[in-house]
PDB file of N, CA, C and O in Angstrom:
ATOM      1  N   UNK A   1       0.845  -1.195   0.000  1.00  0.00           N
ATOM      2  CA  UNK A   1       0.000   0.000   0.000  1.00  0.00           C
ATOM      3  C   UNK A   1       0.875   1.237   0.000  1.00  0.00           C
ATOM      4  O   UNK A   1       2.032   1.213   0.417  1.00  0.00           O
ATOM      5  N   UNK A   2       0.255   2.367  -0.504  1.00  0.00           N
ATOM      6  CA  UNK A   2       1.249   3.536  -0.518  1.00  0.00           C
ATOM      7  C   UNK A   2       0.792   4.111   0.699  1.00  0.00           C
ATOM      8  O   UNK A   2      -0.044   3.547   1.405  1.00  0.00           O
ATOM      9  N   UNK A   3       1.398   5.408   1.025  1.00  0.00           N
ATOM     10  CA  UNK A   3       1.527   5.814   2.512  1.00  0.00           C
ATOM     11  C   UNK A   3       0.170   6.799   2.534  1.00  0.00           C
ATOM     12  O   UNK A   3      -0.406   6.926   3.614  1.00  0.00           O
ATOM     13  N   UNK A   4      -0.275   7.400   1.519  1.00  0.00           N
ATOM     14  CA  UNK A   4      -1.545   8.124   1.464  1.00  0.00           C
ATOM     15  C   UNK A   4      -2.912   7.328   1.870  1.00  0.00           C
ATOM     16  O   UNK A   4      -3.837   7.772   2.550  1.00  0.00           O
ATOM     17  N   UNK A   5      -2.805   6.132   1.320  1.00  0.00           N
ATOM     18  CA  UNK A   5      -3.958   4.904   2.030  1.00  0.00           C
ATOM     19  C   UNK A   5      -3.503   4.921   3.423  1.00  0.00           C
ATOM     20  O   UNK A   5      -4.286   5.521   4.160  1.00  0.00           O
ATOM     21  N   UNK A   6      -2.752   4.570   3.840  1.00  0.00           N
ATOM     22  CA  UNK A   6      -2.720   4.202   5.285  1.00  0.00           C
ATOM     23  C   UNK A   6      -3.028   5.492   6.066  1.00  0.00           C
ATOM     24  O   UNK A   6      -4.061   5.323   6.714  1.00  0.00           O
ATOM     25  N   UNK A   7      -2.421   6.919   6.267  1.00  0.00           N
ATOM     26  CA  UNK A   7      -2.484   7.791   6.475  1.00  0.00           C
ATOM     27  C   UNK A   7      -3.940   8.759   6.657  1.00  0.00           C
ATOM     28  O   UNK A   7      -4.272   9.457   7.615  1.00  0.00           O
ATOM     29  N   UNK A   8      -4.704   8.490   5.258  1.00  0.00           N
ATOM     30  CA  UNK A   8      -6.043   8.934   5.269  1.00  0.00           C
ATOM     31  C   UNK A   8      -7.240   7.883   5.955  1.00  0.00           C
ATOM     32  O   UNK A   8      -7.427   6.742   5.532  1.00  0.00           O
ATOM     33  N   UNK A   9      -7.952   8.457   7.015  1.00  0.00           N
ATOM     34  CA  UNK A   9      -8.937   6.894   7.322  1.00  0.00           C
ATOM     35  C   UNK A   9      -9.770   6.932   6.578  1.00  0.00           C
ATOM     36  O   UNK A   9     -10.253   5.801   6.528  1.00  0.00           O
ATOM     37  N   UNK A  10     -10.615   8.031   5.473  1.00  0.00           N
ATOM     38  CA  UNK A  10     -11.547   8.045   4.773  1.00  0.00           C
ATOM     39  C   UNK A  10     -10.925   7.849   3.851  1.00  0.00           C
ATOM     40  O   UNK A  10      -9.789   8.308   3.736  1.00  0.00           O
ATOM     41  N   UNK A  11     -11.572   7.024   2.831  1.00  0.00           N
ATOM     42  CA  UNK A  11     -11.542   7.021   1.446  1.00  0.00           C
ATOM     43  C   UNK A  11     -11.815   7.943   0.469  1.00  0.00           C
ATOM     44  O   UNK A  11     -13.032   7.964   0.282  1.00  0.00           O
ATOM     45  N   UNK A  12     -11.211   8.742  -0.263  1.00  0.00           N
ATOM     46  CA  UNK A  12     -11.267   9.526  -1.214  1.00  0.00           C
ATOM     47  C   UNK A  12     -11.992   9.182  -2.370  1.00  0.00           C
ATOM     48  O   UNK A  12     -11.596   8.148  -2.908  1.00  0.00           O
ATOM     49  N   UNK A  13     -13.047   9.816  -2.965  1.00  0.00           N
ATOM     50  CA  UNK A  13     -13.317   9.033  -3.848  1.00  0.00           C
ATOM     51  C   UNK A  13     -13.690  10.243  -4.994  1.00  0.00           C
ATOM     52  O   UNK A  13     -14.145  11.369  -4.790  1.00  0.00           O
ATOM     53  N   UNK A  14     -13.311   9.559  -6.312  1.00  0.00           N
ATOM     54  CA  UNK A  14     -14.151  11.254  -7.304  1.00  0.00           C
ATOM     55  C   UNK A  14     -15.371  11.694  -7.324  1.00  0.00           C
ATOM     56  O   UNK A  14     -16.188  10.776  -7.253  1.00  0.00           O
ATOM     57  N   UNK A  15     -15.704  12.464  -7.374  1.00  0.00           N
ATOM     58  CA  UNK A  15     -17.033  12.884  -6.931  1.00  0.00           C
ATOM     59  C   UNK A  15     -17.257  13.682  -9.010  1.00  0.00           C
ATOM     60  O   UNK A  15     -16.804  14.624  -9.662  1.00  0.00           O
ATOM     61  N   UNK A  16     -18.271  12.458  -9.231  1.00  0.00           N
ATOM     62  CA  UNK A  16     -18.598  12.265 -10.775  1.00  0.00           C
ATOM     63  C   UNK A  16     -19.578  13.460 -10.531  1.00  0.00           C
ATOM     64  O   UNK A  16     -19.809  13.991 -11.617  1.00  0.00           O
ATOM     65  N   UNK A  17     -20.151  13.998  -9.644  1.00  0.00           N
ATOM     66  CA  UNK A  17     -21.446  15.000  -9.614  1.00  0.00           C
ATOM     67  C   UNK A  17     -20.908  16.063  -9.249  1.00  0.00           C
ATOM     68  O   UNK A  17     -21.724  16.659  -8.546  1.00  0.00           O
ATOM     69  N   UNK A  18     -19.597  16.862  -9.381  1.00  0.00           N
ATOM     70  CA  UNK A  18     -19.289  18.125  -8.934  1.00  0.00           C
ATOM     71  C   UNK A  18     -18.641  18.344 -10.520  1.00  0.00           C
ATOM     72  O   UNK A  18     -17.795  17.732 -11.172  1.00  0.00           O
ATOM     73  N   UNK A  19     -19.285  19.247 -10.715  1.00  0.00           N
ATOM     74  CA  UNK A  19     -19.225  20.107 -12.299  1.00  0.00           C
ATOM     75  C   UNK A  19     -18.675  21.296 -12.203  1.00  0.00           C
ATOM     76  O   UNK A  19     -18.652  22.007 -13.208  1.00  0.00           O
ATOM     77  N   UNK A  20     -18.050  21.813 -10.823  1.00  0.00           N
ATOM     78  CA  UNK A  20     -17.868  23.460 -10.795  1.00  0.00           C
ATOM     79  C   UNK A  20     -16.760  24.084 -11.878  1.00  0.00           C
ATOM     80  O   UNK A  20     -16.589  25.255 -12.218  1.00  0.00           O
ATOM     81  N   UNK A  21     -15.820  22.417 -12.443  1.00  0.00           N
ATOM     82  CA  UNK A  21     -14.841  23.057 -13.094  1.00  0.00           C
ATOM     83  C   UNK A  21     -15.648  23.728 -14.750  1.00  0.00           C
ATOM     84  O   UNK A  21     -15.227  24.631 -15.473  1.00  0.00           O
ATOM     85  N   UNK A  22     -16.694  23.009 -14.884  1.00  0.00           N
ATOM     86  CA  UNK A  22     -17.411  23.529 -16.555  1.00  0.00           C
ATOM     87  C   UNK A  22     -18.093  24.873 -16.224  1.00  0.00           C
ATOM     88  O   UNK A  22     -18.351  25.371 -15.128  1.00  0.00           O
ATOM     89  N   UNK A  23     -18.318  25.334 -17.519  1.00  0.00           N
ATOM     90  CA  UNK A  23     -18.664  26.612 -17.620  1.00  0.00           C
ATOM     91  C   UNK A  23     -20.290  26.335 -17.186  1.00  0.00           C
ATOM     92  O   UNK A  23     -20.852  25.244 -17.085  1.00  0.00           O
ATOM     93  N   UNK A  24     -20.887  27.784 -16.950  1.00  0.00           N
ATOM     94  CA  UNK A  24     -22.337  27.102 -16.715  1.00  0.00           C
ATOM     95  C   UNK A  24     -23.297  27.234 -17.909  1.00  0.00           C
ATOM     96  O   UNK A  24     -24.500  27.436 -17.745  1.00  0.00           O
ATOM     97  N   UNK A  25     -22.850  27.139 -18.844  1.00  0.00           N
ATOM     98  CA  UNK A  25     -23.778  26.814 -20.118  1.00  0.00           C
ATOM     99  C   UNK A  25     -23.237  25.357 -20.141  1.00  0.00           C
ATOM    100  O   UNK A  25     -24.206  24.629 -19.929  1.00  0.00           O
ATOM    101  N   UNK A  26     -22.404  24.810 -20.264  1.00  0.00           N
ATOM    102  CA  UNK A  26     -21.956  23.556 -20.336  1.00  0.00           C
ATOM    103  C   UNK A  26     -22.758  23.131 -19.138  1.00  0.00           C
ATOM    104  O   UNK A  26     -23.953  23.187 -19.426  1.00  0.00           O
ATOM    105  N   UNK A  27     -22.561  22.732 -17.919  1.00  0.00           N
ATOM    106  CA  UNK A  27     -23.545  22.556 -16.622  1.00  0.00           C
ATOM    107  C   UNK A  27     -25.090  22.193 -16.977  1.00  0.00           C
ATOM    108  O   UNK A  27     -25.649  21.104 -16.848  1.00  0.00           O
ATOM    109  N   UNK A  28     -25.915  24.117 -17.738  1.00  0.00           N
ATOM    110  CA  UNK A  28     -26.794  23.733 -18.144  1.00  0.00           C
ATOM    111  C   UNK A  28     -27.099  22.401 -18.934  1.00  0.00           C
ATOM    112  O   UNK A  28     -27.969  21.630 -18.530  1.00  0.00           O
ATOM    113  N   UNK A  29     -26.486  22.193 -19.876  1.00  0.00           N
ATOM    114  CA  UNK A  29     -26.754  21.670 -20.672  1.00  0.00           C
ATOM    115  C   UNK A  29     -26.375  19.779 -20.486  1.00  0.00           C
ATOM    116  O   UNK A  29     -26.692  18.668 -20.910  1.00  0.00           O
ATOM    117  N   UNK A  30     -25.661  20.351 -19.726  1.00  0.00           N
ATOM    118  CA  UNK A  30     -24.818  18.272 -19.140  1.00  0.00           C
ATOM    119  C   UNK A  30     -25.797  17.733 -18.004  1.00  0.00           C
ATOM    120  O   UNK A  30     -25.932  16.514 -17.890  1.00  0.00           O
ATOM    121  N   UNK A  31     -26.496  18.615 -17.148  1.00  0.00           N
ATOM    122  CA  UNK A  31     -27.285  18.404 -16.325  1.00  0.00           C
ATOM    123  C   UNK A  31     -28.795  17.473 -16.486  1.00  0.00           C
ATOM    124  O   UNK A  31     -29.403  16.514 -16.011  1.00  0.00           O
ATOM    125  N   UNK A  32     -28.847  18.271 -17.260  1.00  0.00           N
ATOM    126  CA  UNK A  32     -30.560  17.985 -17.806  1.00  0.00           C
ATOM    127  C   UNK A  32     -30.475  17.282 -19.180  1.00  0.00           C
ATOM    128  O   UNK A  32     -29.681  17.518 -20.091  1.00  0.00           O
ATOM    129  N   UNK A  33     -31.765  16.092 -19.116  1.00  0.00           N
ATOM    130  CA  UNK A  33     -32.157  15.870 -20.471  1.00  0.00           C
ATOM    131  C   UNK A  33     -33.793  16.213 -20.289  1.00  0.00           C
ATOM    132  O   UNK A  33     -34.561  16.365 -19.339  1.00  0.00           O
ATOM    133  N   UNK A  34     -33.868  16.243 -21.604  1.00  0.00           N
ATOM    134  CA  UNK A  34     -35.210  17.246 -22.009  1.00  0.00           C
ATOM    135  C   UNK A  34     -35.946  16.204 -22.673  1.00  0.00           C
ATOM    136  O   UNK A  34     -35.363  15.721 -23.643  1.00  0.00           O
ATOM    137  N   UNK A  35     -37.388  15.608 -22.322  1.00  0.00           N
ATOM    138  CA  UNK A  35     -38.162  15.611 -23.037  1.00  0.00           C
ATOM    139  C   UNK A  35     -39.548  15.941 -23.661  1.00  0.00           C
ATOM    140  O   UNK A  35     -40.151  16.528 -22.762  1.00  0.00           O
ATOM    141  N   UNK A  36     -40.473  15.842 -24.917  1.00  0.00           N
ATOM    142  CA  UNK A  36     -41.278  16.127 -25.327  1.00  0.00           C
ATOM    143  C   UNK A  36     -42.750  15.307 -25.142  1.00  0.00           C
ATOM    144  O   UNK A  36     -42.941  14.292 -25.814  1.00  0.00           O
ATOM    145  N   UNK A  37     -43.787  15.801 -24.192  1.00  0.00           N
ATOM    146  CA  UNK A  37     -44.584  15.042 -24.412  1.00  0.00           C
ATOM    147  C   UNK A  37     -46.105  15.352 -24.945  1.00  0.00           C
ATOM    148  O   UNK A  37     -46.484  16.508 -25.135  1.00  0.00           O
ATOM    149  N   UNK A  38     -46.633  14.625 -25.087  1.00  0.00           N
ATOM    150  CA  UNK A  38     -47.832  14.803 -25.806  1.00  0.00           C
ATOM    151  C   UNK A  38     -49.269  15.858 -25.086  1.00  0.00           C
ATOM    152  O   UNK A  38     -50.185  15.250 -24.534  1.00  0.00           O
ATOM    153  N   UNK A  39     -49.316  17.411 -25.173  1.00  0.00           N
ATOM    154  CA  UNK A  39     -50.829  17.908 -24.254  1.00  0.00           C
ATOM    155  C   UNK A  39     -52.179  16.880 -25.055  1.00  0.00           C
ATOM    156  O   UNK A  39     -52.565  16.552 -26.177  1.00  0.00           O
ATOM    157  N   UNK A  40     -52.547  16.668 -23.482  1.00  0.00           N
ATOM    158  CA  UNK A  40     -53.747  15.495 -24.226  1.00  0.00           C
ATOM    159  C   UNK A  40     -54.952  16.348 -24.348  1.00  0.00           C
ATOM    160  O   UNK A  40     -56.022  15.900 -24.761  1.00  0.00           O
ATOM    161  N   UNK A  41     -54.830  17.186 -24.102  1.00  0.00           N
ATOM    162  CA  UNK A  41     -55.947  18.370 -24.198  1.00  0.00           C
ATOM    163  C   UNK A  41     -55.883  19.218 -25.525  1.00  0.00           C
ATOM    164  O   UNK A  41     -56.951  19.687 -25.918  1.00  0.00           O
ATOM    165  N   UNK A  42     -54.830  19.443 -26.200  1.00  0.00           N
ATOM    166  CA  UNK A  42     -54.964  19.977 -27.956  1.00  0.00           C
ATOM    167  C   UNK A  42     -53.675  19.387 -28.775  1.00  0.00           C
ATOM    168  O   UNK A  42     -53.359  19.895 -29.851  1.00  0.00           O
ATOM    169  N   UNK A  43     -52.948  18.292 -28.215  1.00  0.00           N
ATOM    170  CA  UNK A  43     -51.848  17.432 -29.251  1.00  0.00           C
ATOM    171  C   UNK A  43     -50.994  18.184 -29.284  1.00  0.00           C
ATOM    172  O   UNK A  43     -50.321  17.882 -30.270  1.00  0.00           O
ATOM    173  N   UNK A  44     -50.455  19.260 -28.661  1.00  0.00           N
ATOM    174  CA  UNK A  44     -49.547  20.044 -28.629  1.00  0.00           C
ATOM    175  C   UNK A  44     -48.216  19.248 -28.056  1.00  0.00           C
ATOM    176  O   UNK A  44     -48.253  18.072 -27.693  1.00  0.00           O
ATOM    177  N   UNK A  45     -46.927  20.152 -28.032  1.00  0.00           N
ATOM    178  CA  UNK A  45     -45.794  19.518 -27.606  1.00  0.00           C
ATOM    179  C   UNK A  45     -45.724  20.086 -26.142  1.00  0.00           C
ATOM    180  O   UNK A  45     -46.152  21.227 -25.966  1.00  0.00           O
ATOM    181  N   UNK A  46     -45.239  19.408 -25.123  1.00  0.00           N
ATOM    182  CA  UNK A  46     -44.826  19.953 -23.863  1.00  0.00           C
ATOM    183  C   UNK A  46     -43.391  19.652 -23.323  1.00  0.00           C
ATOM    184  O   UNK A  46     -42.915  18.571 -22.974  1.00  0.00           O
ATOM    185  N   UNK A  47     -42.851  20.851 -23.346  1.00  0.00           N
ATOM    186  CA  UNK A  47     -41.312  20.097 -23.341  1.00  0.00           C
ATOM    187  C   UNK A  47     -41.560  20.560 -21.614  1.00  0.00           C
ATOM    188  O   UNK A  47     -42.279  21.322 -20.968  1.00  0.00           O
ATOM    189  N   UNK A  48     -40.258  19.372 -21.332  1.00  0.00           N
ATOM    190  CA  UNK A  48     -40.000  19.674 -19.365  1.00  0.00           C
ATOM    191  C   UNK A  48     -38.435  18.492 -19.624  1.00  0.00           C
ATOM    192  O   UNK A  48     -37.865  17.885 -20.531  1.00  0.00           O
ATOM    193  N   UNK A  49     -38.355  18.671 -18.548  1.00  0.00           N
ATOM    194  CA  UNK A  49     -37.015  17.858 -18.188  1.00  0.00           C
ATOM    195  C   UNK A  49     -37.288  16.292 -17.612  1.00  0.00           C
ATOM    196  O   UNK A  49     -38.090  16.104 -16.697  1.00  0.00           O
ATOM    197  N   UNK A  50     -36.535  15.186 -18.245  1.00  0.00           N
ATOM    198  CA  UNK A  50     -36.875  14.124 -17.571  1.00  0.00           C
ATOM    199  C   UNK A  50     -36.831  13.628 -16.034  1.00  0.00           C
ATOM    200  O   UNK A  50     -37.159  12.572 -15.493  1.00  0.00           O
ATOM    201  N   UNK A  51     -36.273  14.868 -15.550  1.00  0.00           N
ATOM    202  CA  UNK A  51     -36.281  14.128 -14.068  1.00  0.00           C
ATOM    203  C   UNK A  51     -37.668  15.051 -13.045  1.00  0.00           C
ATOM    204  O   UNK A  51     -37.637  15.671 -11.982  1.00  0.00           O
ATOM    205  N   UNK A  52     -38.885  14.685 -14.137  1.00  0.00           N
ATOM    206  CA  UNK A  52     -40.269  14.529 -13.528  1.00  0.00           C
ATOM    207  C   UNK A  52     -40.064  13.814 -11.992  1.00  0.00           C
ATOM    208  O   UNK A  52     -39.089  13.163 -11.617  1.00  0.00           O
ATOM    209  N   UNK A  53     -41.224  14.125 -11.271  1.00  0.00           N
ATOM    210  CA  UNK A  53     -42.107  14.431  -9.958  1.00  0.00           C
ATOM    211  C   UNK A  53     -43.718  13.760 -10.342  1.00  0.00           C
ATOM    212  O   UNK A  53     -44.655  14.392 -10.829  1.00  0.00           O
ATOM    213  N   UNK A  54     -43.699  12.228  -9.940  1.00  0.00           N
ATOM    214  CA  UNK A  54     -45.351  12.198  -9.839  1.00  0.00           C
ATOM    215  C   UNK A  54     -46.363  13.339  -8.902  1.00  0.00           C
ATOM    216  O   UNK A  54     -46.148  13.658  -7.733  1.00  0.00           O
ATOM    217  N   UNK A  55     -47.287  13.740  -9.607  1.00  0.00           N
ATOM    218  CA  UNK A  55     -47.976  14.930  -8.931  1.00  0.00           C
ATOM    219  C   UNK A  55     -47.712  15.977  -9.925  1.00  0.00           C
ATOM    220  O   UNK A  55     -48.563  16.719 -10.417  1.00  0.00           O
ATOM    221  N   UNK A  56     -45.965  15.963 -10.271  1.00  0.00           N
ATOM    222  CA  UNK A  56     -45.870  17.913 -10.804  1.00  0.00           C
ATOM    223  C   UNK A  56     -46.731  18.294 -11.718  1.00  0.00           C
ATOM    224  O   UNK A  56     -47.469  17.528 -12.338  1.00  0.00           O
ATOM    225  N   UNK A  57     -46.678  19.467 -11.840  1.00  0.00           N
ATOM    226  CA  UNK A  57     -47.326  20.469 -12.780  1.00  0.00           C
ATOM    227  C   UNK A  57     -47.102  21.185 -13.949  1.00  0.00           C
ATOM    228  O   UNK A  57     -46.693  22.346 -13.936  1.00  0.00           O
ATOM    229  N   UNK A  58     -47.373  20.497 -15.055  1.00  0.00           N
ATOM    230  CA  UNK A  58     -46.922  21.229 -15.777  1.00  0.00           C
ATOM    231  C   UNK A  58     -48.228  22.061 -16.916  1.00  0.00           C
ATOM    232  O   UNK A  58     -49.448  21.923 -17.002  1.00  0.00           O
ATOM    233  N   UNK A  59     -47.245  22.910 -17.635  1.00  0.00           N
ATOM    234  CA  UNK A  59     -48.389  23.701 -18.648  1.00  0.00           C
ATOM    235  C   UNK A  59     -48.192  23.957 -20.125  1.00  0.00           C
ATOM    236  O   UNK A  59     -47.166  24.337 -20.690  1.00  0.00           O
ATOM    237  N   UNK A  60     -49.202  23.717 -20.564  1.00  0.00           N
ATOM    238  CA  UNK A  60     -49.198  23.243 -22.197  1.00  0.00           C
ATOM    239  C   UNK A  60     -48.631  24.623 -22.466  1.00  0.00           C
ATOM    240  O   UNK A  60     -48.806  25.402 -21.529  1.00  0.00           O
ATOM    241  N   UNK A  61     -47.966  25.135 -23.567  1.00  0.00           N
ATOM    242  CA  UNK A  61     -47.732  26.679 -24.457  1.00  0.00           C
ATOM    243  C   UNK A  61     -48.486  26.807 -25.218  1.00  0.00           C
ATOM    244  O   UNK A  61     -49.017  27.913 -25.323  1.00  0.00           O
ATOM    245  N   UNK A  62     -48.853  25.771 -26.052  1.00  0.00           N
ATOM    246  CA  UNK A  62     -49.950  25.802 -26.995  1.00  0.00           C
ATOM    247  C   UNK A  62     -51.556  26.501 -26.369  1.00  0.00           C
ATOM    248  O   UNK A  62     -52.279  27.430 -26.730  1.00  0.00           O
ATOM    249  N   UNK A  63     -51.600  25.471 -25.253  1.00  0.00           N
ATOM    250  CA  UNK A  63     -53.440  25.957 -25.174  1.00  0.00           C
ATOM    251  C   UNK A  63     -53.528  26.057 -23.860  1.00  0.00           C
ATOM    252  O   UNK A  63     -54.637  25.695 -23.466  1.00  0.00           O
ATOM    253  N   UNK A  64     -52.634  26.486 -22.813  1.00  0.00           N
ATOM    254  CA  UNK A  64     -52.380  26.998 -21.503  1.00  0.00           C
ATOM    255  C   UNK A  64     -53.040  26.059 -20.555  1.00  0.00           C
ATOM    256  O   UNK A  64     -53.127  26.647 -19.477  1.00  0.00           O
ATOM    257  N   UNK A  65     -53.674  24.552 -20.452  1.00  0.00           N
ATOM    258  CA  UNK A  65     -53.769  23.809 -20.044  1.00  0.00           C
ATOM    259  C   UNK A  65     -52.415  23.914 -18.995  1.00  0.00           C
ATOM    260  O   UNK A  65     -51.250  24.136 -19.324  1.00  0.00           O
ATOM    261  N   UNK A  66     -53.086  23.627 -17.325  1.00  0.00           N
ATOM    262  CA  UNK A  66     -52.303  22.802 -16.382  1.00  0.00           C
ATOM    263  C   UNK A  66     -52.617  21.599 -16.555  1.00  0.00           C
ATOM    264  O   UNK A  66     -53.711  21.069 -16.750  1.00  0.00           O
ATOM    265  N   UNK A  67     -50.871  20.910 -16.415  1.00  0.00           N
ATOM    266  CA  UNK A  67     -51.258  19.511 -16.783  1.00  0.00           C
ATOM    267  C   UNK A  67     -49.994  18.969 -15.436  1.00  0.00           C
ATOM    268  O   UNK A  67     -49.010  19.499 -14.921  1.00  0.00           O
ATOM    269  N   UNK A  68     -50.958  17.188 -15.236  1.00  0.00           N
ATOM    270  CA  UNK A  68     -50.284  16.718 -13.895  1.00  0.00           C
ATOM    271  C   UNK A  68     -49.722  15.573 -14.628  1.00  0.00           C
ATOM    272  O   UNK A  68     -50.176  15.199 -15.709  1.00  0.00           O
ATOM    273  N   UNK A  69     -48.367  14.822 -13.808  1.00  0.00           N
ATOM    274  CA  UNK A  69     -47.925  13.916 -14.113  1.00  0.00           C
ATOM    275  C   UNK A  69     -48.458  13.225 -13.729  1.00  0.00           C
ATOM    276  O   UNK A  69     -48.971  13.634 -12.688  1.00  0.00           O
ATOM    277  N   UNK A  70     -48.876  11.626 -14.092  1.00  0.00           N
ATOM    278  CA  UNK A  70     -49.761  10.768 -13.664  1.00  0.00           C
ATOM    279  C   UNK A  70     -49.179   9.578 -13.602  1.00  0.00           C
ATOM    280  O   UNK A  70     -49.725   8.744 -12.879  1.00  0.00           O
ATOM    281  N   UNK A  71     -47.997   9.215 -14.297  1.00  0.00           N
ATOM    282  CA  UNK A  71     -47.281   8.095 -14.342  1.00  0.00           C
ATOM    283  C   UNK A  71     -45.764   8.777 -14.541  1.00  0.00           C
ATOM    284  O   UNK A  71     -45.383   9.921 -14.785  1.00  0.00           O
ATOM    285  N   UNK A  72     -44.939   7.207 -14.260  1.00  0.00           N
ATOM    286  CA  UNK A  72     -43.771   7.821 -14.360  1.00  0.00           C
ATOM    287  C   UNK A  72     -42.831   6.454 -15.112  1.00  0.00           C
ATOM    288  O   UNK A  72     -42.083   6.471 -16.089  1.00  0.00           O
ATOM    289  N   UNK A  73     -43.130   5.619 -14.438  1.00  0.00           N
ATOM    290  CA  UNK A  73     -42.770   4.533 -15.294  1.00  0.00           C
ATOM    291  C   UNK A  73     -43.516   3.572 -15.814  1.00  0.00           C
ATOM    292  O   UNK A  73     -44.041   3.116 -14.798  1.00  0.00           O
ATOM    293  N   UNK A  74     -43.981   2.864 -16.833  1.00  0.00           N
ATOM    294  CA  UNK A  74     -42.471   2.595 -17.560  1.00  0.00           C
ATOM    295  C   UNK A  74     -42.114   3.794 -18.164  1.00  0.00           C
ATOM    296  O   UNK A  74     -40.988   4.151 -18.511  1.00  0.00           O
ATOM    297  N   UNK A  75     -43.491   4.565 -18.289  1.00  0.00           N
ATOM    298  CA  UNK A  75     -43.807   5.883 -19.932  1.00  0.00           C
ATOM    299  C   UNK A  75     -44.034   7.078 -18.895  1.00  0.00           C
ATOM    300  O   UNK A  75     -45.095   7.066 -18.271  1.00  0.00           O
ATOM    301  N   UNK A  76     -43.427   7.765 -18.741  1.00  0.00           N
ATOM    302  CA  UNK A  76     -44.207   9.489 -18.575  1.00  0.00           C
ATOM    303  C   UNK A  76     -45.536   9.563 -18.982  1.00  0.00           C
ATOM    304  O   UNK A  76     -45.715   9.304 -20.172  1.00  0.00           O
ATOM    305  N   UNK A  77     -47.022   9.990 -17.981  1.00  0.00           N
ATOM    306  CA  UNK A  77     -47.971  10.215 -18.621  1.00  0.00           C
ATOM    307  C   UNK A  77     -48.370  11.642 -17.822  1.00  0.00           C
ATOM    308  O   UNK A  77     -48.223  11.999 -16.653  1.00  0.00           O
ATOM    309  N   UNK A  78     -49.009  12.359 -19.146  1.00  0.00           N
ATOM    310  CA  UNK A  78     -49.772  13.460 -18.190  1.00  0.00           C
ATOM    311  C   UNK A  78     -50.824  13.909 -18.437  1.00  0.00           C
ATOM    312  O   UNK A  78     -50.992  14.041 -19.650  1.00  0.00           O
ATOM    313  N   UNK A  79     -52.018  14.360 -17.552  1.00  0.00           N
ATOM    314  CA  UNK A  79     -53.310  14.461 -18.024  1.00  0.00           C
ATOM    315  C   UNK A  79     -53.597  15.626 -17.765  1.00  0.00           C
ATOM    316  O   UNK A  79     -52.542  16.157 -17.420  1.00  0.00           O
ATOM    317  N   UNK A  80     -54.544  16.468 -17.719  1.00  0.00           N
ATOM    318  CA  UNK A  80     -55.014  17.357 -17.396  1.00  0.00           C
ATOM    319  C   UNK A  80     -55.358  17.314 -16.136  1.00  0.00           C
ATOM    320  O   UNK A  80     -56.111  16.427 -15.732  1.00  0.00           O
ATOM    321  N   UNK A  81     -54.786  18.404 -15.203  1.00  0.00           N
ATOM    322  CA  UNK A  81     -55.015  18.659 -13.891  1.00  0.00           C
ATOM    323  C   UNK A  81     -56.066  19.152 -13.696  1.00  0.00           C
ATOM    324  O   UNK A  81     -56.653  20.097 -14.222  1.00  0.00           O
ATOM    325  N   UNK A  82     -56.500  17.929 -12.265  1.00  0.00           N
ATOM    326  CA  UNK A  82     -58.108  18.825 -12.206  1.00  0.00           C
ATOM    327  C   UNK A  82     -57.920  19.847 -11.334  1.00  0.00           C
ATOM    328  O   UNK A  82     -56.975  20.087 -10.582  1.00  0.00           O
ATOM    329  N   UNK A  83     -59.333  20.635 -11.604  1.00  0.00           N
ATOM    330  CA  UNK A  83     -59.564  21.555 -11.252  1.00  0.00           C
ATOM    331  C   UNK A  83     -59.611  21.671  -9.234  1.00  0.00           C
ATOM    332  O   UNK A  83     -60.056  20.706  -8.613  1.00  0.00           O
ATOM    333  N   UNK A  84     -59.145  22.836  -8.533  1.00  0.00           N
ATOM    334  CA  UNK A  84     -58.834  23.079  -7.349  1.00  0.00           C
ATOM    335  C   UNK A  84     -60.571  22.981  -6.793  1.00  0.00           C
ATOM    336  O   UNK A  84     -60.945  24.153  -6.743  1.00  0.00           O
ATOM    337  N   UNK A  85     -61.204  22.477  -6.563  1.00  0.00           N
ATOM    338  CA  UNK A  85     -62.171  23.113  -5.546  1.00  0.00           C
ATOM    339  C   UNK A  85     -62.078  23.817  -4.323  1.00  0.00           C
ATOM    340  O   UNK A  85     -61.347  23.591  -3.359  1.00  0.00           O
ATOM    341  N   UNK A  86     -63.305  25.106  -4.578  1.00  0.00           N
ATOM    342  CA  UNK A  86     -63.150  25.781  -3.708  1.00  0.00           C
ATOM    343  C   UNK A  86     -63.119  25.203  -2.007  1.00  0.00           C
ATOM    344  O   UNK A  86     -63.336  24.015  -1.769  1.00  0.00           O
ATOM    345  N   UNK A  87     -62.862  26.079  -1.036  1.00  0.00           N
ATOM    346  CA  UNK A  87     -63.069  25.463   0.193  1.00  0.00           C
ATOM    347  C   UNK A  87     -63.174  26.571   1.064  1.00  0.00           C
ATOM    348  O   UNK A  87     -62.243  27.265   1.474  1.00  0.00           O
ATOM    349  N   UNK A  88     -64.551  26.700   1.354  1.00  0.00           N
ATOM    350  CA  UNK A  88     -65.047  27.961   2.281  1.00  0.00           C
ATOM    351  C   UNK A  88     -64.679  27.842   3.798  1.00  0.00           C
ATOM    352  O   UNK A  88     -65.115  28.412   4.799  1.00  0.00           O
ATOM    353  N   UNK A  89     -63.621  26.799   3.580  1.00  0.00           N
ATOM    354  CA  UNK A  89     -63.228  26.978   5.569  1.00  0.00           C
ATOM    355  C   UNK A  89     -64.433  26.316   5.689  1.00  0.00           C
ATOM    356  O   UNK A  89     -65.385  27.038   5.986  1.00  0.00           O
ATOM    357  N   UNK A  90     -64.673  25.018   5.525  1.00  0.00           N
ATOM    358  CA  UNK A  90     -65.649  23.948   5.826  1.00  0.00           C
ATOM    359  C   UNK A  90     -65.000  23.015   6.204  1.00  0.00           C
ATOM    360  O   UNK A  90     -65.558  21.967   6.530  1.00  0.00           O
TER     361      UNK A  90
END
């Protein structure tokens, strides 16, 4: 063994998730993948990032539909979010 193993009690290890040395357009762009999915409310495109949230929220550009994630695996699905009912403090 070399003398840096014995010496250190923690293990050093690379840390594959620290990006500070790239620029942050590079960052942007290495970070995230993007995909396109279908508004089921006018066939429009909805772009968001693949690392979806069952529940989140998203919103069509085309026809301003809020739309919820409803599945996540195997397929991304999203439907139209229902509507909030009111609640009069009942």
């Amino acid at each position: 063994m070399d003398f840096f193993a014995l010496s250190c009690p923690v293990p050093i290890l690379p840390s594959f998730g620290n990006t500070s040395h790239l620029s942050k357009e590079v960052r942007s762009t290495t970070m995230t993948t993007s995909i396109a999915l279908e508004c089921p409310v006018c066939a429009g495109t909805v772009d968001s990032t693949a690392d979806l949230m069952l529940g989140e929220l998203l919103d069509c550009d085309d026809c301003g539909s809020e739309l919820e994630v409803t599945q996540i695996a195997p397929a991304v699905q999203i439907a139209e979010a229902p509507m909030a009912a009111e609640d009069w403090g009942e």
